[in-house]
C-alpha positions in Angstrom: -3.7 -5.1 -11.9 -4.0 -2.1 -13.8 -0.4 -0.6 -15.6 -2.6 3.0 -16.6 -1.9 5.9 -14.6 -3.4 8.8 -13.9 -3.2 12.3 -12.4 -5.6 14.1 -10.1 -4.2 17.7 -9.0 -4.8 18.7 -5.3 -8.0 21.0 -7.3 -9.4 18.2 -8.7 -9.2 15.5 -5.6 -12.5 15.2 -3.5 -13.1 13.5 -0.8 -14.4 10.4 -0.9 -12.7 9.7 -4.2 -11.6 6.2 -4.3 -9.1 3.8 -5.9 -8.3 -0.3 -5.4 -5.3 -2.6 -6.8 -4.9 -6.3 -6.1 -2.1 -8.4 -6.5 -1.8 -12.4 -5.6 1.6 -12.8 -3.8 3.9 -14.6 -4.7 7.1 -16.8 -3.3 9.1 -15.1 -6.1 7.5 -11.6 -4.7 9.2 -12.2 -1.4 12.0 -12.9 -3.0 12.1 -10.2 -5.0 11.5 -8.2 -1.6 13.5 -9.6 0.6 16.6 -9.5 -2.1 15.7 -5.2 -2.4 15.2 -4.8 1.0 17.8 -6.6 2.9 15.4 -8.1 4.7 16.2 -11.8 4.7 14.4 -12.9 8.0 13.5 -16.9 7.9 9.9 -16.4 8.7 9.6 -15.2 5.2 11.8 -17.6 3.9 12.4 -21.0 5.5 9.1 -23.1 5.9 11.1 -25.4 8.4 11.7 -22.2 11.2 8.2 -20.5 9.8 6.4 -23.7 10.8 7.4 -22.9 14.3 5.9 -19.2 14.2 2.3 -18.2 15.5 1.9 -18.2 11.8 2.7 -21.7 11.1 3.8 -21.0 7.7 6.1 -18.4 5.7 4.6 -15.0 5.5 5.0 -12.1 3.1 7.2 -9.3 4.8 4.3 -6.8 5.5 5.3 -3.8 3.7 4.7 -5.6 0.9 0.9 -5.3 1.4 1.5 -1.2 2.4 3.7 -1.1 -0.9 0.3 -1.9 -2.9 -1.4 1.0 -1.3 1.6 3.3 -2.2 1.2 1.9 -6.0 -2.4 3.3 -6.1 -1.3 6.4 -4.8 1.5 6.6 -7.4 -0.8 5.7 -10.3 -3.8 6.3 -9.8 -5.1 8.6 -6.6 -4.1 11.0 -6.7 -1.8 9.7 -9.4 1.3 10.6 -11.5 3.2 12.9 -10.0 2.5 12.3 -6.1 4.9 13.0 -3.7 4.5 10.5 -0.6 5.1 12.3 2.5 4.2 10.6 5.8 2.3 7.1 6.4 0.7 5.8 9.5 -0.2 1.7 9.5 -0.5 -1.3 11.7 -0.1 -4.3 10.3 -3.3 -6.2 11.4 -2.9 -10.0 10.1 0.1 -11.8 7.9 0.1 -12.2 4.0 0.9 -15.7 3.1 2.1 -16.9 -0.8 -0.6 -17.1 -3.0 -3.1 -14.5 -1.2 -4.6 -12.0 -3.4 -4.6 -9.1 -1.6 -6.3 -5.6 -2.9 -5.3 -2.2 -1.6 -8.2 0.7 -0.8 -7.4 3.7 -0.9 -9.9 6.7 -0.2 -9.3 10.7 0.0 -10.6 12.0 3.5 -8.8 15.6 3.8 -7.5 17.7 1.3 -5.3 21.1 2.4 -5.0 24.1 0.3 -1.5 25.3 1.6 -1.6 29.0 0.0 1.0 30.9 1.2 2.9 27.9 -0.3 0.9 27.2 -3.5 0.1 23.2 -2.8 -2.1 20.7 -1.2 -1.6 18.3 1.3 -4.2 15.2 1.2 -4.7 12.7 3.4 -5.7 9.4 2.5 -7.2 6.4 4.3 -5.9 2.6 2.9 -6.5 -0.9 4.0 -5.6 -3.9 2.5 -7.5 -6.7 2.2 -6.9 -10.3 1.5 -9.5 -12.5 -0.5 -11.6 -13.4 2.5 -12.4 -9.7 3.1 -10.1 -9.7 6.2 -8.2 -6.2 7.1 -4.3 -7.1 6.9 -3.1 -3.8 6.5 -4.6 -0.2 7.4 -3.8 3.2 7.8 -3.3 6.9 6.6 -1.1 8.7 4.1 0.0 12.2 3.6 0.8 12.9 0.3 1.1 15.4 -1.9 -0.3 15.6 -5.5 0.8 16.7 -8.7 0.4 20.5 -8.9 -0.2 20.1 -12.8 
């Protein structure tokens, strides 16, 4: 994973520009999650009540995979400066520790709001774990950097 950013204004974006991140997930990631978020639910934390679960083992809380996406938009499309303004996403299959999943993120409108001087893109992500298989998709509004 990548730690350079970039900056795409709402001039320069076109679509079909893309951008990917992966990440393998980790127990301590959940942790790390769970201990942010509040969200302590067993099936992310207790093998013992997981095991009982359709998923028959602890899963990653699933914003965590959504999270990824909004680290591309952040950092690389459209980049520093991007203001994150509206997400639609269905969470498709669970994360489990030790998947690598990689975010996609592609550019498939882009707004010239004049009276108001900014764009408004929208951008299609899924997630993907190391199979290939969907876990995450959906669509972003954002707003990028106006310089």
């Amino acid at each position: 994973m990548s730690n350079e950013c970039k900056k795409f204004t709402g001039a320069e974006l076109k679509i079909g520009m893309t951008a990917e991140r992966s990440k393998t997930i980790t127990k301590k990631d959940i942790e790390y999650f769970g201990e942010v978020s509040t969200d302590t639910n067993p099936m992310h934390f207790d093998e013992d009540y997981a095991s009982k679960t359709q998923f028959g083992r602890c899963i990653a809380h699933g914003v965590i995979s959504l999270s990824l996406c909004g680290s591309v938009l952040g950092m690389e499309l459209p980049g520093l400066g991007t203001v994150h303004m509206g997400q639609e996403v269905t969470f498709k299959k669970p994360v489990y520790p030790g998947d690598t999943i990689t975010a996609h993120c592609e550019i498939i409108d882009i707004q010239y709001k004049e009276k108001k001087d900014f764009y408004i893109v929208k951008v299609k992500q899924w997630v993907t774990n190391q199979n290939g298989d969907v876990v995450t998709e959906g669509i972003a509004t954002c707003m990028p950097p106006k310089a």
